[in-house]
Every structure is written in structure tokens, then in C-alpha cells.
MMTF fields as JSON, N, C-alpha, C and O atoms, coordinates in Angstrom:
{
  "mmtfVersion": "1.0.0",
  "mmtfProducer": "UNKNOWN",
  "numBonds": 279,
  "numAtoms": 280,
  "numGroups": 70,
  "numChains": 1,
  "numModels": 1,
  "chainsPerModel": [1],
  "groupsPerChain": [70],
  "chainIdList": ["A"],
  "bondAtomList": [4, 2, 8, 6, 12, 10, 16, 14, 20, 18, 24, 22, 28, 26, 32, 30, 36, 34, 40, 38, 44, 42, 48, 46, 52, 50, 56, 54, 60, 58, 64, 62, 68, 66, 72, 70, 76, 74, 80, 78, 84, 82, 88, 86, 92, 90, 96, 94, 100, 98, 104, 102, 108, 106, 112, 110, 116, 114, 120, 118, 124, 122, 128, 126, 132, 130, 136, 134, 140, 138, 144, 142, 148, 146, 152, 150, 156, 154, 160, 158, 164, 162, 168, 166, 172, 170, 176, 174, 180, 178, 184, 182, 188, 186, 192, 190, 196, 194, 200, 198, 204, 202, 208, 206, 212, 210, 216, 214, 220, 218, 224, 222, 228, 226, 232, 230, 236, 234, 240, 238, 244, 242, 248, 246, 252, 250, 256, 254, 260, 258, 264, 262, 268, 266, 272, 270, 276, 274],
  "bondOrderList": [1, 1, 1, 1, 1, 1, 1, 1, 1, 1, 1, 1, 1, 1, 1, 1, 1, 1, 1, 1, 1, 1, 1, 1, 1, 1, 1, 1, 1, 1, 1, 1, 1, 1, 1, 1, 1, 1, 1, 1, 1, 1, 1, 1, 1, 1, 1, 1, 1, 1, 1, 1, 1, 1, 1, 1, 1, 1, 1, 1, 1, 1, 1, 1, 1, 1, 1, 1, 1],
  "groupList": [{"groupName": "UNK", "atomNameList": ["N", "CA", "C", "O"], "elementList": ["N", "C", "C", "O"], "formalChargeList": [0, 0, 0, 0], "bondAtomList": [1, 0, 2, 1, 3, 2], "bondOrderList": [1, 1, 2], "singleLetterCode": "X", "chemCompType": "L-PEPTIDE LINKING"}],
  "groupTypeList": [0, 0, 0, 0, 0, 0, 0, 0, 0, 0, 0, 0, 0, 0, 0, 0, 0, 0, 0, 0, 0, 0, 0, 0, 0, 0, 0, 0, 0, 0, 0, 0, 0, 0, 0, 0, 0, 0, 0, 0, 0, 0, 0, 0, 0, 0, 0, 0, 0, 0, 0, 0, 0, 0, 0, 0, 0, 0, 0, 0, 0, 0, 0, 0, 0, 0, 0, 0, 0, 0],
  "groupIdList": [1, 2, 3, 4, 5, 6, 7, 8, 9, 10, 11, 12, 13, 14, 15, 16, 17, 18, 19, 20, 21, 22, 23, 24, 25, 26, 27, 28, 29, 30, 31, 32, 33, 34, 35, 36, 37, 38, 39, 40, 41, 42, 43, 44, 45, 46, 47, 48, 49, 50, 51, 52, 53, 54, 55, 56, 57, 58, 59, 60, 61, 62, 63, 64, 65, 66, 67, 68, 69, 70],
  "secStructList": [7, 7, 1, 1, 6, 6, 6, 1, 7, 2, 2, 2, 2, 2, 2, 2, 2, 2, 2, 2, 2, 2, 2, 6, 6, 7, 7, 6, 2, 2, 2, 2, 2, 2, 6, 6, 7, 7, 2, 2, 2, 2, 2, 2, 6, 6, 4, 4, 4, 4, 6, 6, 7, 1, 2, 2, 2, 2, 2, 2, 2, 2, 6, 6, 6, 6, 7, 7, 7, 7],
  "xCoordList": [-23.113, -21.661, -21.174, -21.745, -20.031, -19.485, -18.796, -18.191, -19.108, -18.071, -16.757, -15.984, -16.364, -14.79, -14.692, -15.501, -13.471, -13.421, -13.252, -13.648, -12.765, -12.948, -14.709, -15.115, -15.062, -16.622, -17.26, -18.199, -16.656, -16.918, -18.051, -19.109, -16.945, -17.17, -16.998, -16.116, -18.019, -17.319, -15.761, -15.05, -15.422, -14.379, -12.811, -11.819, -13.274, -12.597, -12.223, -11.224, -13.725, -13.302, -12.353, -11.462, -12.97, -11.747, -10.504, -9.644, -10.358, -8.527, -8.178, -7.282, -8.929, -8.01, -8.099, -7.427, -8.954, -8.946, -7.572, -6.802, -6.8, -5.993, -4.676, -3.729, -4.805, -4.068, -3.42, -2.245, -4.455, -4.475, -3.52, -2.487, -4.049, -3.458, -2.4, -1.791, -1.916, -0.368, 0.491, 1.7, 0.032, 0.69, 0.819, 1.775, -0.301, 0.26, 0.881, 1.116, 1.246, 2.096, 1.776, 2.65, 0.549, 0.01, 0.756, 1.103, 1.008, 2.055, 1.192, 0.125, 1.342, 1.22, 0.516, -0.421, 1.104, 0.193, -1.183, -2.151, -0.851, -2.231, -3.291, -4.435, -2.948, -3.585, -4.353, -5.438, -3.228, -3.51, -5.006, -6.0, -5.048, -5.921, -7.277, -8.388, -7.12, -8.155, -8.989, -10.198, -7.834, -8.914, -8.594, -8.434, -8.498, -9.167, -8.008, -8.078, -7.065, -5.952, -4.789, -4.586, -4.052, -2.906, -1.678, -1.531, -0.737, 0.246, 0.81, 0.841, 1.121, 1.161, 0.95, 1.693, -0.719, -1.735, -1.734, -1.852, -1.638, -1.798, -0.76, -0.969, 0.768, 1.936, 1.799, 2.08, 1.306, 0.946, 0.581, 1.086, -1.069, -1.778, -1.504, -2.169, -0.704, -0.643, 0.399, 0.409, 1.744, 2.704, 3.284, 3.954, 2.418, 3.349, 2.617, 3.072, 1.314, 1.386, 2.484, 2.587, 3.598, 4.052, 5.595, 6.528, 5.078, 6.266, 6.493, 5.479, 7.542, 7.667, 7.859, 7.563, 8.362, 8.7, 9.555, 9.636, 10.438, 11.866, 12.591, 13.418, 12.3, 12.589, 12.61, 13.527, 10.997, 10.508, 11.002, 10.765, 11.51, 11.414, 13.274, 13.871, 13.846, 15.118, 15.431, 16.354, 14.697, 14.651, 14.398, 15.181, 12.9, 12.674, 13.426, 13.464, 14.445, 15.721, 16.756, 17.685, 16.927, 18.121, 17.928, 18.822, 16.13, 16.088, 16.048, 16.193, 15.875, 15.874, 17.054, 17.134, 18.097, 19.031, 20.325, 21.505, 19.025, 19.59, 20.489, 21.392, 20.288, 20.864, 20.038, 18.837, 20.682, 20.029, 20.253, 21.401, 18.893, 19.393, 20.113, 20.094, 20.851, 22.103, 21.761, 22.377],
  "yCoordList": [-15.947, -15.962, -15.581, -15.93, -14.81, -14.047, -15.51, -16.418, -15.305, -16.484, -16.146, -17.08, -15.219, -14.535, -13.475, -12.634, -13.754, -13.146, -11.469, -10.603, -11.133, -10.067, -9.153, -8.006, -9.93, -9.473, -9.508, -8.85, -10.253, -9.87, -8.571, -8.516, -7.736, -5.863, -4.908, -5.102, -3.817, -2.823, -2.527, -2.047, -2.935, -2.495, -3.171, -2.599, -4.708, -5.563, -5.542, -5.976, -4.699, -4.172, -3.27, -3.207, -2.347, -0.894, -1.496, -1.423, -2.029, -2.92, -3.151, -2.544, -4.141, -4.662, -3.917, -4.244, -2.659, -1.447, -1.371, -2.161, -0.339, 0.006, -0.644, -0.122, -1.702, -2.719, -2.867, -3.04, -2.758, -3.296, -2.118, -2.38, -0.628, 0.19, 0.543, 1.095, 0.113, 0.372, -1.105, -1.085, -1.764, -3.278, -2.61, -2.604, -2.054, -1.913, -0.951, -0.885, -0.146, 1.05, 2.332, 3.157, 2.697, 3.969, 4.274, 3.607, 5.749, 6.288, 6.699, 7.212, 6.625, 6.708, 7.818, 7.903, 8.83, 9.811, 10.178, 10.871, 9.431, 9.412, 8.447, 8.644, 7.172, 6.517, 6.765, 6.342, 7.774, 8.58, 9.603, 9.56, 10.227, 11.175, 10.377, 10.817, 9.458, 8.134, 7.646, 7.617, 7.253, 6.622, 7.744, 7.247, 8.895, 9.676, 10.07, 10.604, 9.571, 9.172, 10.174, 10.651, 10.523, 10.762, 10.245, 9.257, 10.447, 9.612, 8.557, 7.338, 9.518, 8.574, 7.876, 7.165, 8.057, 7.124, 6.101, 4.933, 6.256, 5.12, 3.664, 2.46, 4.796, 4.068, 3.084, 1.895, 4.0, 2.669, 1.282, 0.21, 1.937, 0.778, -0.145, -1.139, 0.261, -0.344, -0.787, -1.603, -0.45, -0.779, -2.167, -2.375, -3.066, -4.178, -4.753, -5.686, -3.725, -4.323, -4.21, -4.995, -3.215, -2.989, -4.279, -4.402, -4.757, -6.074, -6.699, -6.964, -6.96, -7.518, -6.317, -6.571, -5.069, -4.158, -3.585, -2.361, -4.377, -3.995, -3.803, -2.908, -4.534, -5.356, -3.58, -2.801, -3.521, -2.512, -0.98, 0.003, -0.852, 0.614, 0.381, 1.438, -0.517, 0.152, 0.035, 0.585, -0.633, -0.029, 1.226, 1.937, 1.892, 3.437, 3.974, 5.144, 3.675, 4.792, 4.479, 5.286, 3.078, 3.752, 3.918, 4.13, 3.724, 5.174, 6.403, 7.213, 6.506, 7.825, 8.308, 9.181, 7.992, 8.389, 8.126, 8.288, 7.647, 7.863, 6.089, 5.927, 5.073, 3.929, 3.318, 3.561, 2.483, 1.741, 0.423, 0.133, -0.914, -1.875, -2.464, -1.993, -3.525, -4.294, -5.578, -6.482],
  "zCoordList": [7.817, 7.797, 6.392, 5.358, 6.457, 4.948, 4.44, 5.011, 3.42, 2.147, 2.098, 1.883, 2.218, 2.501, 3.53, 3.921, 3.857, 5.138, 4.618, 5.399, 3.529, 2.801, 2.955, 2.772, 3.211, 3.308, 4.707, 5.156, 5.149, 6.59, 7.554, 8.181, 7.108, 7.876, 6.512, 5.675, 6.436, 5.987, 6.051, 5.168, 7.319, 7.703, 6.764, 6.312, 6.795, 6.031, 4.362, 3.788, 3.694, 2.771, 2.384, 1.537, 3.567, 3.422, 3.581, 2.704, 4.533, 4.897, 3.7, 3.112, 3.194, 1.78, 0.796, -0.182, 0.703, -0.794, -0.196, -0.741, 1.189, 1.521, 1.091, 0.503, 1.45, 1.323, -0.018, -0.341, -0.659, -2.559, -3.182, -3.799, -2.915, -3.019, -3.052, -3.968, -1.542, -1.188, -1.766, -1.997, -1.86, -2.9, -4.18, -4.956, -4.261, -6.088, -6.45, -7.656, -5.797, -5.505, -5.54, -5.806, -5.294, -5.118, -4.039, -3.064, -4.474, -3.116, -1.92, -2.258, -0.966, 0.491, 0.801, 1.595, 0.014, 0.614, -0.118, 0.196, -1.199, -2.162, -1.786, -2.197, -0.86, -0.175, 1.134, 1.535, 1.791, 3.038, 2.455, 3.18, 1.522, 1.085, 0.705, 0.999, 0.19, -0.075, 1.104, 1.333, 1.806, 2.81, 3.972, 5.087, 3.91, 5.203, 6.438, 7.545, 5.705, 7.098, 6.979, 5.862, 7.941, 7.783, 7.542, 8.261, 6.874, 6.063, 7.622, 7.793, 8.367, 9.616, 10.361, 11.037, 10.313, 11.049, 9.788, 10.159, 8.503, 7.707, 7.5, 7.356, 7.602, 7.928, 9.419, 9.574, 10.323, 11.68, 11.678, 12.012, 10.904, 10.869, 9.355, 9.065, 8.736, 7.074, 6.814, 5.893, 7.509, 7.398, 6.454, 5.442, 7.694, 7.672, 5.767, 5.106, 5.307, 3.637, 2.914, 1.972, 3.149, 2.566, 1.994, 1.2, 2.807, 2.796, 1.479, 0.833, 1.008, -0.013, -1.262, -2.43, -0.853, -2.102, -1.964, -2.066, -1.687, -1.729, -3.065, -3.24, -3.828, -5.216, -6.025, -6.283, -6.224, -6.801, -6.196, -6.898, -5.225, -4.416, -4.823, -5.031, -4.892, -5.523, -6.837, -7.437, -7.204, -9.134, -9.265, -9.895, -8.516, -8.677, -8.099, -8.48, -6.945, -6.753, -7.455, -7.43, -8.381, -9.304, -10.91, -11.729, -11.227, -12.167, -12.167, -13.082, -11.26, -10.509, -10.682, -11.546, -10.081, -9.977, -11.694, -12.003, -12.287, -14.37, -14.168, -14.989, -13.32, -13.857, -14.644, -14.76, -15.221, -16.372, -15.966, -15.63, -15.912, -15.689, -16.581, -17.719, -16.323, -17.409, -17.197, -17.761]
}
């Protein structure tokens, strides 16, 4: 029996590289190219990591767009 469920499967590893990836904000399609996938098939099955980056994804659209935080 694995000591973490992380270790489990090959498979379980790959999940959480994926996972780790798209948390830390490697963009999607650079993740898609990583692990083999299409940006779409990755968005399917990966989606729901993405939870919790809301925060961060509108800071980069309003530097983006030249605001400055205050």
C-alpha cells in the first residue's frame, strides 16, 4: 500500500504534476503541450484545479490593461 495517495499510480503522479502546474500558473496551453493533451481535453479533465484563481487572473487583466494597484 502507497504512503500517499500521491503515489499510488503512475497515473496519480501525473494528476498532481498537472495539477501543480496549472495552480502555479503555467498557462494551459503550455501544460496541454507537457502532458500530451489538447488544451481541451486538458480543460475537461483539469478544470475544476483551477479553482481558487480568481484573485490572480484579474490582477493579470488589469495589468494588462496598464492599471496600477492602489
Amino acid at each position: 500500500m502507497a504512503a500517499s495517495p500521491l503515489a499510488g499510480t503512475p497515473y496519480h503522479l501525473r494528476h498532481a504534476a498537472v495539477a501543480t502546474w496549472l495552480n502555479g500558473g503555467v498557462p494551459p496551453t503550455t501544460v496541454a503541450e507537457w502532458a500530451g493533451h489538447s488544451v481541451e481535453v486538458l480543460l475537461k479533465i483539469y478544470a475544476m484545479c483551477l479553482d481558487g484563481t480568481d484573485a490572480a487572473t484579474r490582477q493579470r487583466v488589469q495589468e494588462a490593461l496598464g492599471h496600477r494597484n492602489r
